[in-house]
C-alpha positions as CSV (number, residue, x, y, z in Angstrom):
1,X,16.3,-29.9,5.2
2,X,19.4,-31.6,6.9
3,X,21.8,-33.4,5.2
4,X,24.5,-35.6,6.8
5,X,28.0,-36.1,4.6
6,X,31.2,-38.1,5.6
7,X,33.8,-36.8,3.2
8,X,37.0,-38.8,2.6
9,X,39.9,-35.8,2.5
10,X,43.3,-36.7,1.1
11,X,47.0,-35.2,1.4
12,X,46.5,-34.6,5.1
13,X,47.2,-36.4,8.2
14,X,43.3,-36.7,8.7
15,X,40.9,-39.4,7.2
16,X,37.7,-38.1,7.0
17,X,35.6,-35.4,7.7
18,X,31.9,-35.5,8.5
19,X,29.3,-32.9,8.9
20,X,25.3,-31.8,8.4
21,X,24.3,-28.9,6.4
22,X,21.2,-27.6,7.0
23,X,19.3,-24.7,5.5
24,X,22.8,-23.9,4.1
25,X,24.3,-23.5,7.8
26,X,27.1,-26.1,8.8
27,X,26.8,-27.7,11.8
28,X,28.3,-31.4,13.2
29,X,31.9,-30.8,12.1
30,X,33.9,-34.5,13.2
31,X,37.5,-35.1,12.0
32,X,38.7,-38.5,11.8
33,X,42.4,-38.5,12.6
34,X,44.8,-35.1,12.1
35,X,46.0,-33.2,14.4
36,X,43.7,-33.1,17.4
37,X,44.0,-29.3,18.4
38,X,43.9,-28.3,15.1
39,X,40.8,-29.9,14.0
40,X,39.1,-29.2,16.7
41,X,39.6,-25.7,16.4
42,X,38.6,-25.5,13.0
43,X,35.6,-28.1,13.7
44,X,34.6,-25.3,16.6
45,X,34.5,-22.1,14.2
46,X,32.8,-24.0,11.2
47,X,30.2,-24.9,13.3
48,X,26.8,-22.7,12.7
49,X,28.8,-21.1,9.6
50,X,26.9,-20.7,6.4
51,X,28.5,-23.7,4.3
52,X,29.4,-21.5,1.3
53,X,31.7,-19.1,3.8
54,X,33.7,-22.1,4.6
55,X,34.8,-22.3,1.3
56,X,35.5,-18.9,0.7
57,X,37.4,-18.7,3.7
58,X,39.3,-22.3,3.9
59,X,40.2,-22.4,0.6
60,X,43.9,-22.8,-0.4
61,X,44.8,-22.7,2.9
62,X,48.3,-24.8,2.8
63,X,50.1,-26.9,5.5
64,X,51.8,-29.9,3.4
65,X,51.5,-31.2,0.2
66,X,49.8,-27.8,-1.2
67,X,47.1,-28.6,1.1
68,X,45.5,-28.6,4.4
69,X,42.7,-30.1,7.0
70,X,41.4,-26.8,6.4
71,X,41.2,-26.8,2.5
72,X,40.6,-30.1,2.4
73,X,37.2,-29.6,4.7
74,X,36.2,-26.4,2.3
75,X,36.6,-29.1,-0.3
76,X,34.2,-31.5,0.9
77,X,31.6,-28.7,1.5
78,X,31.5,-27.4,-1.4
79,X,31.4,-31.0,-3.2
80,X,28.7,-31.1,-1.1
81,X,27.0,-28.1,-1.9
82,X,27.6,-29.1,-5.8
83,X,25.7,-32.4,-4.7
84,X,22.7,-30.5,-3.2
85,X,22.6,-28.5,-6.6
C-alpha cells in the first residue's frame, strides 16, 4: 500500500519534505526550499531505498544547528514509519 507524507523539517534552510512509501520502499522524494543541489542529490539516492535504511544511514548527519536536510528527512521517515505502526 502507498502512502503519501509532506513532512514539515526544522533547523534547515528547507521547508518541507514530501514523499511515498510503499511496501516499505521510498519513492517521490520533493524538497521544498534548501539548497537545490544538495537536495536533489539526496532526493535522487533516497529514491527506491527501503525507508528504514534512510534512517539508518541519514541519521545525525550535521550541517548547522546539529542538524541537516539529510537528518532532518531520516526524521520524517521514520515518524512516518512510527505512524504506519
Amino acid at each position: 500500500m502507498k502512502k503519501h507524507y509532506d513532512m514539515k523539517v526544522s533547523g534547515v534552510c528547507s521547508r518541507m519534505v514530501s514523499f511515498d512509501i510503499e511496501d516499505g520502499i521510498v519513492k517521490n522524494v520533493k524538497f521544498l526550499g534548501g539548497c537545490r543541489g544538495n537536495t536533489t542529490g539526496v532526493a535522487s539516492l533516497a529514491e527506491g531505498m527501503p525507508a528504514e535504511e534512510i534512517v539508518k544511514r541519514l541519521r545525525g548527519i550535521q550541517c548547522r544547528g546539529n542538524t541537516s536536510c539529510p537528518d532532518q528527512f531520516s526524521k520524517a521517515v521514520e515518524k512516518a514509519l512510527n505512524e504506519e505502526a
